[in-house]
C-alpha positions as a Markdown table, in Angstrom:
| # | Residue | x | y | z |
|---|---|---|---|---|
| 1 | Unk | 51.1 | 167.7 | 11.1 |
| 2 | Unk | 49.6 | 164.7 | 12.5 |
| 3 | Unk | 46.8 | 165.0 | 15.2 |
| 4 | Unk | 45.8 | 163.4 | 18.2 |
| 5 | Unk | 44.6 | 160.0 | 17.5 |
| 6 | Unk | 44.1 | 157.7 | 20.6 |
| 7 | Unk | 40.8 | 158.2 | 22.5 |
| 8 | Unk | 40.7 | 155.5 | 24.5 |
| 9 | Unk | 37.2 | 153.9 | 25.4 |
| 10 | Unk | 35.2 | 153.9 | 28.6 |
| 11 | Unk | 36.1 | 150.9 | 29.6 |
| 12 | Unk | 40.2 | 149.8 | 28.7 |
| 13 | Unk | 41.2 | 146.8 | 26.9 |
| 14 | Unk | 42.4 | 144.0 | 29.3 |
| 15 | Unk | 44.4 | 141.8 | 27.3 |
| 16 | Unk | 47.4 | 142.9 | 26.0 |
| 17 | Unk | 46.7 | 142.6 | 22.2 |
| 18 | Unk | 43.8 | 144.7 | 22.8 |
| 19 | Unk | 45.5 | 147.5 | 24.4 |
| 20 | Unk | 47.8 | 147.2 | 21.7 |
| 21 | Unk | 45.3 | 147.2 | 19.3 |
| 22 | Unk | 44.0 | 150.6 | 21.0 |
| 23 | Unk | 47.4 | 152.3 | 20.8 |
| 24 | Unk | 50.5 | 150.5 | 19.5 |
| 25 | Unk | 53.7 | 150.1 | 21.3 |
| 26 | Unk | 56.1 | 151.7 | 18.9 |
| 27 | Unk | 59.0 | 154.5 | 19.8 |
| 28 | Unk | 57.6 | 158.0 | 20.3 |
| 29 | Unk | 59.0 | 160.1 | 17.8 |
| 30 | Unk | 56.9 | 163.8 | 18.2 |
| 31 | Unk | 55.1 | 165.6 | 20.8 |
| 32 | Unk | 51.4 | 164.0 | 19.3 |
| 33 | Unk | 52.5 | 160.6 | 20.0 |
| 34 | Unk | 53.5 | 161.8 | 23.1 |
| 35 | Unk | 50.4 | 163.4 | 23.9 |
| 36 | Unk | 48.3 | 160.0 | 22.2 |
| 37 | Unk | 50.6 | 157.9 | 24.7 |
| 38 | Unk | 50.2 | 160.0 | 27.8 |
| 39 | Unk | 46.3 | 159.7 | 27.6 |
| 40 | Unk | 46.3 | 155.8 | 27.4 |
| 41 | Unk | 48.6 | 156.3 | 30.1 |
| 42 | Unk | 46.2 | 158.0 | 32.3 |
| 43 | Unk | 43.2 | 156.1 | 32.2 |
| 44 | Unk | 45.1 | 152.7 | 32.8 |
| 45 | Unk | 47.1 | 154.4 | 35.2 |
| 46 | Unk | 43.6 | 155.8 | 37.4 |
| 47 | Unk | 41.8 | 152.4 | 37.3 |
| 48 | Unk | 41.3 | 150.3 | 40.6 |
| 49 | Unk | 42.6 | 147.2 | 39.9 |
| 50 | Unk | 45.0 | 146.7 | 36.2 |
| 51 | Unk | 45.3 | 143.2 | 35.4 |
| 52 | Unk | 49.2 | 141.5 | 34.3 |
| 53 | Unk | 48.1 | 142.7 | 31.0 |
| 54 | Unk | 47.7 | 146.1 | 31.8 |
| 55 | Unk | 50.4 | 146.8 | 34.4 |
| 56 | Unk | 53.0 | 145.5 | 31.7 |
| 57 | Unk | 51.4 | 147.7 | 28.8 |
| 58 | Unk | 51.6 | 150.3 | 31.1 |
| 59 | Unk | 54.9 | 149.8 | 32.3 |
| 60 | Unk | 56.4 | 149.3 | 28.4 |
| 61 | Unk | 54.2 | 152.8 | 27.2 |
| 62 | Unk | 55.6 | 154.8 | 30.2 |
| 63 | Unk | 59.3 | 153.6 | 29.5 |
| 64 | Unk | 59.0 | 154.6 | 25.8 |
| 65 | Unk | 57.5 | 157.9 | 27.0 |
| 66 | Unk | 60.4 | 158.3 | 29.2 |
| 67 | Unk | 62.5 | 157.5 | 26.2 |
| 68 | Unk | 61.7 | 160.4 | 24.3 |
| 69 | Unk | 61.3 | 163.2 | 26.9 |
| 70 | Unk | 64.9 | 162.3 | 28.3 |
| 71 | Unk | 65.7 | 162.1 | 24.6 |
| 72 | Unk | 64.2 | 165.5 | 23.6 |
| 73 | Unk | 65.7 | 167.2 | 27.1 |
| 74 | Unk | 69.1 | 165.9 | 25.3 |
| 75 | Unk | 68.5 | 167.3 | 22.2 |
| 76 | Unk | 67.0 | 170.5 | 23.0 |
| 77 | Unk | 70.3 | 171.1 | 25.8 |
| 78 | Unk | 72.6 | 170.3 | 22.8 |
| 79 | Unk | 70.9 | 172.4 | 20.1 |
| 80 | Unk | 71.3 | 175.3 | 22.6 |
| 81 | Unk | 74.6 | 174.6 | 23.3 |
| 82 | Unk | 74.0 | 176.2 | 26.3 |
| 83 | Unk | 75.9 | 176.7 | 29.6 |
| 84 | Unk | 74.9 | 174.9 | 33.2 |
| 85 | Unk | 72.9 | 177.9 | 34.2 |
| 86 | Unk | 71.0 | 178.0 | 30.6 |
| 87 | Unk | 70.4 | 174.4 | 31.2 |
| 88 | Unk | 69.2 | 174.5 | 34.8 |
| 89 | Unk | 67.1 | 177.1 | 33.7 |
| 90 | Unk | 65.3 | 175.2 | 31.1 |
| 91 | Unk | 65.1 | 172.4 | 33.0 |
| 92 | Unk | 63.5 | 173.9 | 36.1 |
| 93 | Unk | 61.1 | 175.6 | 33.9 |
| 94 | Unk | 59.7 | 172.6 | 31.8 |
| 95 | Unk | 58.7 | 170.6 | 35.3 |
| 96 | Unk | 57.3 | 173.4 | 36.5 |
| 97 | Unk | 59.7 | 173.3 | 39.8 |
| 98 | Unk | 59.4 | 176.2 | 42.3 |
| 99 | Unk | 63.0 | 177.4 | 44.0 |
| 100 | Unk | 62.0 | 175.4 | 47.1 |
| 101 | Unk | 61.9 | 172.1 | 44.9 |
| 102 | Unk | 65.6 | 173.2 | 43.4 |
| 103 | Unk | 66.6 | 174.3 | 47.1 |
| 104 | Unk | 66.0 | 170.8 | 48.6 |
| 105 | Unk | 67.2 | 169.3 | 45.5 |
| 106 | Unk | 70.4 | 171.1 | 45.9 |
| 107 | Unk | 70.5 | 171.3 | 50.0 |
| 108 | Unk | 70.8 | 175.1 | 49.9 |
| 109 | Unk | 67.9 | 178.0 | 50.9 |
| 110 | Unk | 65.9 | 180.3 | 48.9 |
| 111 | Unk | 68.5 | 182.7 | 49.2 |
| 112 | Unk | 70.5 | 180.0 | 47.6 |
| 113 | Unk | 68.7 | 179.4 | 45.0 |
| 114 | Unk | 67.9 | 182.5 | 43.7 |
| 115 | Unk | 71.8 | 183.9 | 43.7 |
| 116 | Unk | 72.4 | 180.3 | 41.2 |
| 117 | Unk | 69.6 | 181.1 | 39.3 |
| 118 | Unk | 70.7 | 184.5 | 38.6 |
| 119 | Unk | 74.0 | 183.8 | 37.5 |
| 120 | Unk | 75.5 | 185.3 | 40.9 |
| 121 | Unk | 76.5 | 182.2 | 42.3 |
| 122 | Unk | 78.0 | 179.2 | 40.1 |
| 123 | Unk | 76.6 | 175.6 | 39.7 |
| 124 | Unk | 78.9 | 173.4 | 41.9 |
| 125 | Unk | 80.2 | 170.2 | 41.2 |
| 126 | Unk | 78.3 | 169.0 | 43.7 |
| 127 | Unk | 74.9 | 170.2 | 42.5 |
| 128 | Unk | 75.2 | 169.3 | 38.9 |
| 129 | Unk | 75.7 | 165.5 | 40.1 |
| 130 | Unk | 72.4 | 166.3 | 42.0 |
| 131 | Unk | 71.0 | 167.5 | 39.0 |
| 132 | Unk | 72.0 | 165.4 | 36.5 |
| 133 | Unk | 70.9 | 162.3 | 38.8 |
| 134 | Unk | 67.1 | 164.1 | 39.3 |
| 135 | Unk | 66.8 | 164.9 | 35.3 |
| 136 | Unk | 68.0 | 161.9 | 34.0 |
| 137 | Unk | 71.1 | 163.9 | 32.0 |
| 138 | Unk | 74.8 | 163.5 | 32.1 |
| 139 | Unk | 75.9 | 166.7 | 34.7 |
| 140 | Unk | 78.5 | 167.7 | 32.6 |
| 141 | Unk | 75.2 | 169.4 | 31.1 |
| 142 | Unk | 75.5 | 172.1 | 34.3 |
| 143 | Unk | 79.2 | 172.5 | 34.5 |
């Protein structure tokens, strides 16, 4: 298993070769890459002023980030072959949302909420457009 690889210095490359240099731009293909990419991420991400460089190294390493997780959200939802609720579930649990975060997402109350995720109430039409729009996912996924 690999480990983490990228610690990025105290002071971040400006050019683009540099930060390229520091951690490649390549497709993320497991969770230590992910992990390597999120912490270049960060420190560019906190600094006062990026330059041209920067914001498009950024930009390129946040959209190949985004790549995998919407990729591994996929993969996980289809291994499980799950249903709507299974997948709301999951989904609700990786990003950490609270049942007000769902509630607003889905213009219902806590009351609401808690009956869907229970199984009591069923995933509408309706909310699994809302969903699948918010997660990135086809909402086929909830129905």
């Amino acid at each position: 298993m690999k480990s983490s690889t990228s610690h990025p210095p105290a002071k971040m490359p400006k050019s683009f070769g540099e930060l390229n240099a520091l951690h490649p731009l390549r497709p993320i293909s497991d969770d230590v890459d992910l992990a390597n990419a999120e912490e270049v991420i960060d420190r560019l991400a906190v600094l006062n002023k990026r330059t041209k460089d920067q914001n498009d190294y950024l930009e390129t390493l946040v959209l190949l980030t985004e790549k995998y997780q919407s990729e591994e959200i996929a993969d996980a939802l289809d291994r499980s072959k799950s249903s709507g609720l299974d997948a709301l579930k999951y989904l609700v649990n990786i990003h950490d949302m609270p049942q007000t975060a769902v509630g607003k997402l889905l213009g219902v109350g806590p009351s609401s909420v808690s009956m869907i995720l229970a199984g009591s109430r069923p995933i509408t039409a309706d909310h699994a457009r809302k969903l699948g729009k918010h997660f990135g996912i086809s909402p086929a996924a909830f129905l």
